[in-house]
N, C-alpha and C positions, 0 to 999 in steps of 0.2 A: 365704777360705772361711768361717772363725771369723764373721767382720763380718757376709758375705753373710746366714749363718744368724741370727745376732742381731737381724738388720733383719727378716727375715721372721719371726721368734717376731713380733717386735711390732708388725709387721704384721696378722700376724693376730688378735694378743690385742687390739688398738686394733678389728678388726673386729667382734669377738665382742664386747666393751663395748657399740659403739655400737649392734649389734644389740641387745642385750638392754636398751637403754635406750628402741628404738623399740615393742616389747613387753612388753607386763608381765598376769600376772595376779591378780587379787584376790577378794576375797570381801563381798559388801556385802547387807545385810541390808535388807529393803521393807516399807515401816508399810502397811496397808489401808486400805481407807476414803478413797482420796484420788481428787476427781472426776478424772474422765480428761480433763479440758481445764486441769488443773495440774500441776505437776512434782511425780515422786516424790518420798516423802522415805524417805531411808536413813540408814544406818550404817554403816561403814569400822570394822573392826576396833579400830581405838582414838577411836573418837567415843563422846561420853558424848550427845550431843544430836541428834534427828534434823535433818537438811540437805536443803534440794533436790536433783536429781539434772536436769539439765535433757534431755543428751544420750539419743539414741534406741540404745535396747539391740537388736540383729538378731537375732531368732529368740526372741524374748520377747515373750508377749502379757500384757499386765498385768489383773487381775483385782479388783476392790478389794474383794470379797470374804472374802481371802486373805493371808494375811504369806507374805513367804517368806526366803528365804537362797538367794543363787547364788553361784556361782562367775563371772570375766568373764571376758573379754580384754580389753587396752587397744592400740591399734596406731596409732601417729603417721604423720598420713597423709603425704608428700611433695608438698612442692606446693600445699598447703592455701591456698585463693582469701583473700582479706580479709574480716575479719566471718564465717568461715564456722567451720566446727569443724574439729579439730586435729587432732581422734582419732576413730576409730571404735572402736565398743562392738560387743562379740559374746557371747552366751552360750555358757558352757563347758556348766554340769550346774546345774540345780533342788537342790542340796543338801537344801533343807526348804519346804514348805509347807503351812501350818497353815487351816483354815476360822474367821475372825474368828464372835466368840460376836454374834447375829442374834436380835434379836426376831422372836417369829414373835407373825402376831394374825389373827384371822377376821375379813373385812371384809363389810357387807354395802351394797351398792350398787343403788339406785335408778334408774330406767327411762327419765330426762333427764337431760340437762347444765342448768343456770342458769345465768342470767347473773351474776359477780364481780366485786369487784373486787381484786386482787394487784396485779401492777405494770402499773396500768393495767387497763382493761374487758376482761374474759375469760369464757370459760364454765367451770365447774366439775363435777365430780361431788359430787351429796350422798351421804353416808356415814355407817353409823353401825359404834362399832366391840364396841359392845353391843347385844343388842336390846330391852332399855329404853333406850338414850337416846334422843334427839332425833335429828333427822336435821342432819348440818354439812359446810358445805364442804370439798369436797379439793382443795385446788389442784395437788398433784403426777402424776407420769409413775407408773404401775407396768409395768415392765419385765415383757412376755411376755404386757400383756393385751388382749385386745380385745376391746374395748369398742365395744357396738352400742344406741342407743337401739332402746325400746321393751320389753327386759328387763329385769329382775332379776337381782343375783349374787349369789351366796355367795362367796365366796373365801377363801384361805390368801395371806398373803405373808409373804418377811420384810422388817423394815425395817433396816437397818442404818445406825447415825451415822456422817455425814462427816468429817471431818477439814478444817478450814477452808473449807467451802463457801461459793461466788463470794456477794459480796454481791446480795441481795434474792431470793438462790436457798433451797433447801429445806435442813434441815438433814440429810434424811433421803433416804436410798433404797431403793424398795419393790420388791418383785422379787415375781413370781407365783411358787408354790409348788403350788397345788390349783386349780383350779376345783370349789368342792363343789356348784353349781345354776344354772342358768340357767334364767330361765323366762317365757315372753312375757307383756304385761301385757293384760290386758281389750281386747279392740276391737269388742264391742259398739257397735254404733251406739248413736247416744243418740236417745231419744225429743224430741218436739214438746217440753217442757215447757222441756228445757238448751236449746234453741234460743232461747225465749222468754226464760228468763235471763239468757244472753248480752250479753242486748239493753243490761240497763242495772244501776245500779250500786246494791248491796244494805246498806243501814245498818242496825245492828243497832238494836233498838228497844227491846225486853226480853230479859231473860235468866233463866232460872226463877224466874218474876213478876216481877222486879223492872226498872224502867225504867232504862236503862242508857246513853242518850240521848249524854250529856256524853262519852262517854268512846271518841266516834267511831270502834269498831270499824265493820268494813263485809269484804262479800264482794264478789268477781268470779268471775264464771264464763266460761269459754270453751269453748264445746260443739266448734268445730269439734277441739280439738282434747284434747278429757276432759280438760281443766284449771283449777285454783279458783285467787286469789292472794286476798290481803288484810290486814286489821290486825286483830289481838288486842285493841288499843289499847297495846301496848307495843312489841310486836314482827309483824315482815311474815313471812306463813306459804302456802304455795304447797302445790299436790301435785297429783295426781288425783282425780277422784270417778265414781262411776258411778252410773246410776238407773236404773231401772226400776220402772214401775207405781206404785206410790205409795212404794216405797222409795229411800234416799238412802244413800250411803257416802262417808267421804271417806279411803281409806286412805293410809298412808305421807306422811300428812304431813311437810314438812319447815320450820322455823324458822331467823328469823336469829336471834343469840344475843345481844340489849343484854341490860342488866342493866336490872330492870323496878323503878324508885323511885316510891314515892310509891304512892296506889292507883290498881289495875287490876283488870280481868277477865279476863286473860290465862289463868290455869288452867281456871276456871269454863267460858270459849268452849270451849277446846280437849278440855275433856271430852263436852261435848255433841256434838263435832266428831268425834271420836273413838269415839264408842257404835257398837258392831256391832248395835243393832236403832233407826237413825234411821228416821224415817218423813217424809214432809212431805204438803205442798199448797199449791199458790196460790190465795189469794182479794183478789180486786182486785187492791189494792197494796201488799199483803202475803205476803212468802215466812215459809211458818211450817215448825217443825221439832217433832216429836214426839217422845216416847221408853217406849211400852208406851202410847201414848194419853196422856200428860201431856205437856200442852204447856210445851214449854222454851225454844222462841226464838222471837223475829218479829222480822223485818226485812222494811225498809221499802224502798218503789222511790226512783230518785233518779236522776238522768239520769246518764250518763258523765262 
């Protein structure tokens, strides 16, 4: 009887082992910032360095927004196929979650996409993220926005830094915050005149008297659809324009951004381009540009 019992003590203490070996819980700590098509990286109570974490935690939706601290479960599964996982992961409790520190910036956005180039030919938004700058591509996603040409936006995002983001991806992730304006742009029809422009291709000729010939600036117009492109002589500069009557506008322009060596007219154009009291007229085969009745550009016709 003595024996009997002594086999069954260790009986069961051998059960109770192997149990507790098939089970375990712990505590592991989650760095933010990490894209969601890469593995976590964590901490284990005596890690000094963060580590991937590959396996899928059940009842955990990860946020990278976020650090946190959980509690798990670990459970060895029986049976487990070849090449497949060992163990399943379960969340016990959220112990701590913190909101990682998030740039926030007012963006404002422009009423087309253009065409880019990132990894390979793409369309982009133009952006600026002051409103004296320039207007510059954005090649990234903002999460929560939609975007519809033909407007304007004001916006709120934050941007938050990745944590080893996939090569020739963004470093950054922008998340909507505000929408503070949306607002349709001009659809005026355009008069006879954008029509006639369209037609053919505009070389700049002078520039506040001075003959500016060499330095192959030129405009294009396309009425069908209220939009200018062309050269500074440094840099390509695109946008809208509108007219009416003997008035011309060319607002929100936007620029690419070389670095301009050597001389140019680059600023000079873009001020004249820029004046809220343009005026013009065509005569012959010359588009000319006014500003209070002082004549400041002619340019010249020139086939496509």
């Amino acid at each position: 009887m003595i024996k009997f019992s002594a086999l069954l003590l260790l009986f069961l203490t051998t059960i109770g082992f192997t149990s507790s070996a098939q089970t375990n819980d712990f505590t592991i700590k989650i760095k933010s910032g990490v894209p969601h098509e890469q593995a976590l990286q964590v901490k284990y109570y005596n890690s000094i360095n963060w580590e991937p974490f590959y396996a899928h935690i059940e009842s955990f939706t990860y946020d990278p927004h976020y650090n946190y601290e959980l509690r798990v479960r670990r459970i060895k599964l029986k049976n487990a196929e070849l090449n497949k996982p060992s163990y399943r992961y379960s969340l016990l409790k959220i112990t701590h979650k913190s909101l990682t520190k998030a740039e926030r910036l007012e963006m404002e956005i422009n009423d087309k996409r253009v065409d880019c180039q990132g990894s390979g030919q793409m369309k982009c938004l133009m952006v600026k993220f002051n409103r004296n700058d320039k207007w510059e591509y954005f090649y990234d996603h903002i999460n929560g926005f939609d975007y519809k040409e033909g407007y304007t936006y004001n916006i709120i995002v934050n941007r938050t830094k990745l944590e080893n983001p996939p090569q020739d991806a963004s470093a950054y992730q922008y998340d909507l915050v505000k929408l503070v304006n949306k607002t349709i742009t001009n659809t005026i029809s355009l008069p006879t005149a954008a029509a006639f422009l369209s037609k053919f291709k505009w070389k700049l000729i002078s520039l506040n008297g001075k003959e500016v010939s060499k330095h192959n600036a030129f405009l294009l117009f396309d009425a069908h659809n209220g939009r200018i492109s062309g050269n500074s002589s440094c840099n390509n500069f695109f946008g809208p324009f509108v007219i009416s009557s003997n008035k011309i506008s060319f607002p929100n322009l936007g620029t690419t951004m070389r670095a301009c060596m050597g001389e140019n007219i680059e600023a000079d154009l873009y001020q004249v381009l820029e004046s809220k009291d343009l005026h013009y007229d065509i005569a012959e085969q010359t588009f000319n540009l006014y500003i209070k009745n002082k004549h400041v550009a002619i340019f010249g016709l020139s086939e496509k």
